[in-house]
C-alpha positions in Angstrom: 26.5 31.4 0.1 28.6 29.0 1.2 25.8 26.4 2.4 24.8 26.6 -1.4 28.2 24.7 -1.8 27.2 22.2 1.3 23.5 21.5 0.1 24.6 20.4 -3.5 27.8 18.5 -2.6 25.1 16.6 -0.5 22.5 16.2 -3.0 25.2 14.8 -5.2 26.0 12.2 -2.8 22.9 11.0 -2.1 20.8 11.2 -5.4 17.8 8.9 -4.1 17.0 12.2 -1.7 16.9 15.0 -4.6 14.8 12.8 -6.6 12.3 12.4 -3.6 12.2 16.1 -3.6 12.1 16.5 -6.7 9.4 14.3 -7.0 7.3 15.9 -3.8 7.8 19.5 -5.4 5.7 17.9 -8.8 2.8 16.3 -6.5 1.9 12.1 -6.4 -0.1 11.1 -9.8 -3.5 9.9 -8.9 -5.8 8.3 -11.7 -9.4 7.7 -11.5 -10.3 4.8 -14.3 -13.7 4.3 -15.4 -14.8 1.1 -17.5 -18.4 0.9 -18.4 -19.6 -2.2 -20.2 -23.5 -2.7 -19.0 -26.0 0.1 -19.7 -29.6 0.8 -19.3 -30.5 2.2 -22.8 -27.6 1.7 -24.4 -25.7 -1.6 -26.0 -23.2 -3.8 -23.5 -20.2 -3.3 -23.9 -17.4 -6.1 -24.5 -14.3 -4.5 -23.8 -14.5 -1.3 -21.9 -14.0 -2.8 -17.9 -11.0 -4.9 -19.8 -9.5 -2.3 -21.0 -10.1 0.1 -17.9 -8.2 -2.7 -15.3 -5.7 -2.7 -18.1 -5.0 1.1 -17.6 -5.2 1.0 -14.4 -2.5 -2.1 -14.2 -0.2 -0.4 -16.4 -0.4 3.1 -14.6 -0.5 1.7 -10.7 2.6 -1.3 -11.8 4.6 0.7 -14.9 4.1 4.4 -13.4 3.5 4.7 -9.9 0.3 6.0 -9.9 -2.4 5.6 -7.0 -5.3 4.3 -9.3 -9.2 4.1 -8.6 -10.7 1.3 -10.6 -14.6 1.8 -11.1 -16.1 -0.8 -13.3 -20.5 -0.2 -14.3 -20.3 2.9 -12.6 -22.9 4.9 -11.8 -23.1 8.7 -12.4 -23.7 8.8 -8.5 -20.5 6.3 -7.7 -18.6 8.5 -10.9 -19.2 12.0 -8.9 -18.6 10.5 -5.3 -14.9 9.6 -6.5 -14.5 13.0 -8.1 -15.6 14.4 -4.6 -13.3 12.2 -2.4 -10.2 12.8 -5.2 -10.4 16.6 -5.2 -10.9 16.6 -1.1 -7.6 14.4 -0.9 -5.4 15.8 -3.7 -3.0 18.3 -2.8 -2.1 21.6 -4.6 0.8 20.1 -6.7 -0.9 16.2 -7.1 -1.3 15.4 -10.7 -4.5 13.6 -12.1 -5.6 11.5 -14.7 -9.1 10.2 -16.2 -9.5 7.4 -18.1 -13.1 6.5 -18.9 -13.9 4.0 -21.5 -17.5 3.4 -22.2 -20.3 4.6 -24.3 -19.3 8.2 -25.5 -20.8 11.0 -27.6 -20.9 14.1 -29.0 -21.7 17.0 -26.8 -24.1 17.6 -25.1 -23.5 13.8 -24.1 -19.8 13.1 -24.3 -19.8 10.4 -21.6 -22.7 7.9 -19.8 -22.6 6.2 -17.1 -24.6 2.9 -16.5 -27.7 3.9 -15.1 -27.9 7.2 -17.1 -31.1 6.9 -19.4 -31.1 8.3 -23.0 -32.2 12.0 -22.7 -32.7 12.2 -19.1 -28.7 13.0 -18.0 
């Protein structure tokens, strides 16, 4: 047990690599951010792509997080990320969702642009 002893007196002097490990062991955070303002069937939208760079400002500058920005998505554009995300994520990667847009209750919950009313 004595390289027990080693290993932590050399994680204490140098911190920057236990955190990196740390860090690896928890996964990289990943977002996928969805702002919807122009629809088919539905009323624009003012503030919805706004507020979807803004998230994904916040979480790429504040956070660290490798953010995908899709602004008047399409449900096609929507599932083609999804696709791409879970071939690149990694066991331990962490990910967020952030869709602002027209919403509902189920069986609806979300629409993307080019979604008609009934036909999802």
């Amino acid at each position: 047990m004595w390289w027990v002893r080693q290993i932590a007196v050399i994680l204490c002097l140098t911190p920057g690599i236990a955190l990196a490990a740390e860090k690896d062991a928890f996964g990289r955070y990943h977002a996928l951010v969805i702002g919807n303002n122009a629809y088919i069937d539905l009323p624009k939208l003012k503030s919805a792509a706004g507020d979807a760079k803004a998230v994904a400002k916040i979480l790429t500058a504040d956070y660290g997080f490798k953010s995908q920005l899709l602004i008047d998505a399409s449900r096609t554009d929507i599932i083609d990320a999804l696709a791409a995300l879970r071939a690149r994520l990694k066991v331990n990667d962490n990910l967020l969702i952030y869709f602002a847009g027209h919403g509902g209750l189920p069986p609806e919950n979300w629409s993307s642009p080019d979604v008609r009313i009934g036909l999802a």
